[in-house]
C-alpha positions in Angstrom: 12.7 -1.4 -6.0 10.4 0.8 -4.9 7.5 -1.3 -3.2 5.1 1.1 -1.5 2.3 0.5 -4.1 -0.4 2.9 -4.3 -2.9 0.5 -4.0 -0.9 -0.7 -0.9 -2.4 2.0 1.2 -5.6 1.9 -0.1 -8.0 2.0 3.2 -10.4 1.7 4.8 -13.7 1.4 6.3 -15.9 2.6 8.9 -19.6 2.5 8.0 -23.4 2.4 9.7 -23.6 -1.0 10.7 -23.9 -2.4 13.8 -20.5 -3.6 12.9 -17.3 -1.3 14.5 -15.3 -2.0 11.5 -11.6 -2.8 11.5 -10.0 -2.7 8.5 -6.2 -4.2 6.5 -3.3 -1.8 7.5 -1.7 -2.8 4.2 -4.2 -2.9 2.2 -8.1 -2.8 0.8 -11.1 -4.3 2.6 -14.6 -5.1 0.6 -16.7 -3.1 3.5 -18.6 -0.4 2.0 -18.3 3.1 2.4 -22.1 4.4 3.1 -24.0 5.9 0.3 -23.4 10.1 0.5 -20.7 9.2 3.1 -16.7 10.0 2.4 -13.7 8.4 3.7 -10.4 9.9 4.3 -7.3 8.5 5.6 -3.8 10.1 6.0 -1.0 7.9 6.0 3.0 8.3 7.0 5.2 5.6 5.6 8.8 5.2 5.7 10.5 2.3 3.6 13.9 1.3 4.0 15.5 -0.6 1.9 19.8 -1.2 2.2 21.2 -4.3 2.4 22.9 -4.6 -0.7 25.2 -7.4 -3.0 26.8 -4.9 -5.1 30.0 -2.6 -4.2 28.2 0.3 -4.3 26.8 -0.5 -0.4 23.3 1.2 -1.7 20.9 2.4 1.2 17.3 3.5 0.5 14.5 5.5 2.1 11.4 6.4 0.9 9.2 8.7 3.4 5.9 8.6 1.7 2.6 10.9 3.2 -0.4 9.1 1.6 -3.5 11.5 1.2 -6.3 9.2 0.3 -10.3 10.2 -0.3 -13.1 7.8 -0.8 -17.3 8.7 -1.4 -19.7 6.2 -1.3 -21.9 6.3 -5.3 -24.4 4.0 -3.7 -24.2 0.9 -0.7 -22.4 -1.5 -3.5 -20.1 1.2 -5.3 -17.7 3.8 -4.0 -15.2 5.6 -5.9 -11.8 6.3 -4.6 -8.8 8.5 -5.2 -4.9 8.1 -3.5 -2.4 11.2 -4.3 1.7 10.4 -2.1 4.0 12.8 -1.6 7.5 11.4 -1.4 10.8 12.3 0.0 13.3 9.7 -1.4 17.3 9.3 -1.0 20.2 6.9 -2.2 23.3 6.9 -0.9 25.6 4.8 -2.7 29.8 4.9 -2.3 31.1 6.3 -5.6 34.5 5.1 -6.9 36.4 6.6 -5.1 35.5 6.0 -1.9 33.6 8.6 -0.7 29.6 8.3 0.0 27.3 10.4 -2.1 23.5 10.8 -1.2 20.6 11.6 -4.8 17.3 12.8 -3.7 14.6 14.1 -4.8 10.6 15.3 -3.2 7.6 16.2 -4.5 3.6 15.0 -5.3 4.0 11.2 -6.7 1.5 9.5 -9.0 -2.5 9.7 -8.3 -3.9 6.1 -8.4 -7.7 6.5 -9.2 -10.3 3.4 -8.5 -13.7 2.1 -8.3 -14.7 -0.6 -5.9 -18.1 -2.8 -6.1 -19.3 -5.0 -3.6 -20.8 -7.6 -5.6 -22.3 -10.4 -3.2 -23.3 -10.0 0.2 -24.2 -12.6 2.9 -25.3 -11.6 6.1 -25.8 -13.8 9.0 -26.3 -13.1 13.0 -23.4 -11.5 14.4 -21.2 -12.0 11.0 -21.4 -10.8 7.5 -19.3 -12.3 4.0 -18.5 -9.5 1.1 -16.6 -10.0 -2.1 -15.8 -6.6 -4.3 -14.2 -6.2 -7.2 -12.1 -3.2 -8.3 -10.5 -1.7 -10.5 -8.5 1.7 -11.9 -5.4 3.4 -13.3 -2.4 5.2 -11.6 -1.7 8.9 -13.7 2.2 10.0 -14.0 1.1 13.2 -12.0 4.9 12.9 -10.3 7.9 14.1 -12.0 9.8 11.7 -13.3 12.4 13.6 -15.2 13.8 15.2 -12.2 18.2 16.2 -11.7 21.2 16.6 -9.7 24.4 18.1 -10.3 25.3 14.4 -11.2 22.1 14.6 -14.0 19.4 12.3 -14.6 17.8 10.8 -11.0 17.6 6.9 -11.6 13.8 6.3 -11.5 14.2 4.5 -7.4 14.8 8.7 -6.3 12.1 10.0 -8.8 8.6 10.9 -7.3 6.9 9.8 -10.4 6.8 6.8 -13.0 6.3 9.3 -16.0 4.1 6.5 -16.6 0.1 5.6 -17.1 -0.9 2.1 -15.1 -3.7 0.2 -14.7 -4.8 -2.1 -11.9 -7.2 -4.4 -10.7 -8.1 -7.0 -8.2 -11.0 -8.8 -6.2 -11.1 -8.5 -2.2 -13.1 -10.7 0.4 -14.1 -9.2 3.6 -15.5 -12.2 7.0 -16.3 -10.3 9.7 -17.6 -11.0 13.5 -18.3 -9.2 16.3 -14.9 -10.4 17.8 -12.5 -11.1 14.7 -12.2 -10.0 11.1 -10.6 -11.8 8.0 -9.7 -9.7 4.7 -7.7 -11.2 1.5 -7.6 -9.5 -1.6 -5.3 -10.5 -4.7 -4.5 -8.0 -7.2 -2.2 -6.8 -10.5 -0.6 -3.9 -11.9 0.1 -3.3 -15.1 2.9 -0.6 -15.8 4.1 1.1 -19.1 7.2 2.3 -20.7 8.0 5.8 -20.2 10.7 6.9 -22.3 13.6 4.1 -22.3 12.4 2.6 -19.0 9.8 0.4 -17.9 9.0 -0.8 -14.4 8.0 -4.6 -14.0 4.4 -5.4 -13.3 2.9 -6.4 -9.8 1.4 -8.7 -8.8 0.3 -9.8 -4.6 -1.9 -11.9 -3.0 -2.1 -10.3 0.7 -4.1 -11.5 3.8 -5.4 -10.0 7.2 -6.3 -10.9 10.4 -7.7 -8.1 12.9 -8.6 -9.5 16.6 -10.9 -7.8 19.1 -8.2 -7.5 21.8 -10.2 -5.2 24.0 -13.3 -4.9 25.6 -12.9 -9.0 25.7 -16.7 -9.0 26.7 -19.3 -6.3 25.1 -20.8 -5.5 27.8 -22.4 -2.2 28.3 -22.0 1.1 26.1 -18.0 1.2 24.7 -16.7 4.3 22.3 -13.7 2.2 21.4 -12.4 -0.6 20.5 -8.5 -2.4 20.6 -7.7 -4.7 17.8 -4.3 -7.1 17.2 -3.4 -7.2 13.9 -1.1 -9.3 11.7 -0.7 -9.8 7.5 0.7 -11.4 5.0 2.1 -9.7 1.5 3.1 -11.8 -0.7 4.2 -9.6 -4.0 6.2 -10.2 -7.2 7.4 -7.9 -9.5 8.6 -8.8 -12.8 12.1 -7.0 -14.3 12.3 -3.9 -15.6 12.9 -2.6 -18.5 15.4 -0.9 -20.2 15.1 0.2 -24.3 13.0 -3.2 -24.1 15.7 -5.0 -22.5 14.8 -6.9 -19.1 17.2 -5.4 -16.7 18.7 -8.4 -14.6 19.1 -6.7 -11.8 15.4 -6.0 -11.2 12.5 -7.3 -10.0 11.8 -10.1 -6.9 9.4 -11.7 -5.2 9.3 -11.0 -1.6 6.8 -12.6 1.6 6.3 -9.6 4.3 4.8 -10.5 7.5 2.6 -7.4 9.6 2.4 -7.3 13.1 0.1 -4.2 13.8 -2.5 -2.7 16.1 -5.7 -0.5 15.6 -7.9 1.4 18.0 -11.3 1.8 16.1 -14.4 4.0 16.8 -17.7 4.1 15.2 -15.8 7.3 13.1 -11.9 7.1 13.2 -9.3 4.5 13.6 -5.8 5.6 14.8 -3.7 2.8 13.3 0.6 1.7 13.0 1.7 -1.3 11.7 6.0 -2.6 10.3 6.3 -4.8 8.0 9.3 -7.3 8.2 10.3 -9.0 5.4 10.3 -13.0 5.7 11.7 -14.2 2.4 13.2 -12.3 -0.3 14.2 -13.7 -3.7 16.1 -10.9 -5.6 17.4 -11.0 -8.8 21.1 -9.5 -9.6 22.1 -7.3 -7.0 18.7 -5.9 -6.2 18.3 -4.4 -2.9 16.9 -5.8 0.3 14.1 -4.3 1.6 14.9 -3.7 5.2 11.2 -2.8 6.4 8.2 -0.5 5.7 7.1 1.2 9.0 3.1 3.0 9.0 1.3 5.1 11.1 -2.2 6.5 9.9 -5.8 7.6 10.7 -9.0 7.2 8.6 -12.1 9.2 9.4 -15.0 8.5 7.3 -17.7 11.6 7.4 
């Protein structure tokens, strides 16, 4: 199972407060993107999944480059738009022994969104937002994509073939010295063809910790911060010709160590997250880890 959601690498923000603003690794935060302003972030993932129940010995890697692009409508709403590009592999041991390798690149599904911040409470030295948002994920990856063996099982395909929709609510807390994000969302995925992957649903959490300057004292272009999240995501089976597919879906608990250095107009980020508890069903593979490295720049 492919777990590098679109809207897991959503963003984001830096914006004209007198706030430095750090921001989820893993996922969105309910800060605003200034009115007129965009926000871009870049994103290198690799997800490896590979230890598996089955005799096949399956081993999985996904290296994902995540182009993302936000613009600020207004100071509430801001629209944003998430295009991968993947580089996936399975190697598997065939029957008779030997180890084969399937793999397939190219541009995955765009994920399109709007986000609106619709309460805002704003206290000395701390601020509370809660946004709503909400979008749909085109099939602009190929999903129909071969080997000399044939059809690439839909793990190896760069695209769903698929039109999803998604939405969630995200809370932002911030201070000058700590920051505290949650959001909980779902996606809703459709057949393509025969197949149809299990929808999503996650309830994640962040914690971002001023780690340096310890004091603010005096003028400082940058700022440290410690990072950890939680993920906690379930996807339902598959399905095949309307058939649930045993050997799908799982509900899984990651834990995020991470750190950020943040600037009034970048943030050079990296985060891995380590799965805590997985509860597979069948022989569905392990997710080993999903490592990240990224910048945002907002403009």
């Amino acid at each position: 199972m492919n777990i590098v959601y679109p809207f897991i690498f959503f963003l984001l923000t830096v914006s004209k407060t007198v706030f430095v603003n750090s921001a989820p690794v893993t996922f969105n935060t309910a800060l605003p993107v200034a009115k007129g302003e965009y926000l871009a972030r870049q994103q290198y993932i690799i997800n490896q999944s590979g230890t598996d129940q089955s005799q096949l010995n399956r081993a999985r890697t996904g290296k994902t480059v995540v182009t993302v692009l936000g613009y600020g409508i207004s100071s509430k709403l801001a629209l944003f738009g998430v295009l991968p590009f993947h580089n996936n592999s399975l190697d598997f041991t065939a029957m008779n022994g030997q180890r084969n390798t399937r793999k397939a690149s190219g541009v995955g599904d765009t994920t399109l969104f709007a986000r609106y911040i619709m309460l805002k409470e704003h206290q000395l030295g701390r601020n509370f937002q809660l946004a709503p948002f909400a979008g749909i994920k085109a099939p602009t990856g190929a999903d129909d994509k071969r080997d000399a063996s044939g059809l690439l099982p839909p793990s190896v395909q760069p695209g769903s073939g698929a039109w999803s929709s998604l939405a969630g609510i995200i809370s932002t807390f911030q201070t000058l010295n700590y920051q505290i994000d949650t959001q909980l969302s779902y996606q809703l995925n459709n057949k393509t063809n025969a197949f149809q992957a299990g929808d999503i649903a996650r309830l994640d959490g962040s914690f971002q910790y001023r780690a340096w300057p310890g004091t603010l004292t005096g003028k400082v272009s940058g700022f440290l911060y410690a990072v950890i999240e939680t993920s906690l995501i379930h996807q339902q089976n598959n399905k095949i010709n309307g058939i649930n597919d045993g050997n799908s879906g799982a509900s899984r608990l990651f834990l995020t160590p991470g750190i950020q250095y943040v600037t009034r107009r970048w943030i050079i980020e990296s985060a891995i997250q380590i799965p805590l508890i997985q509860n597979l069903n069948g022989t569905g593979l392990e997710n080993n880890y999903i490592a990240r490295i990224s910048g945002r720049f907002n403009f």
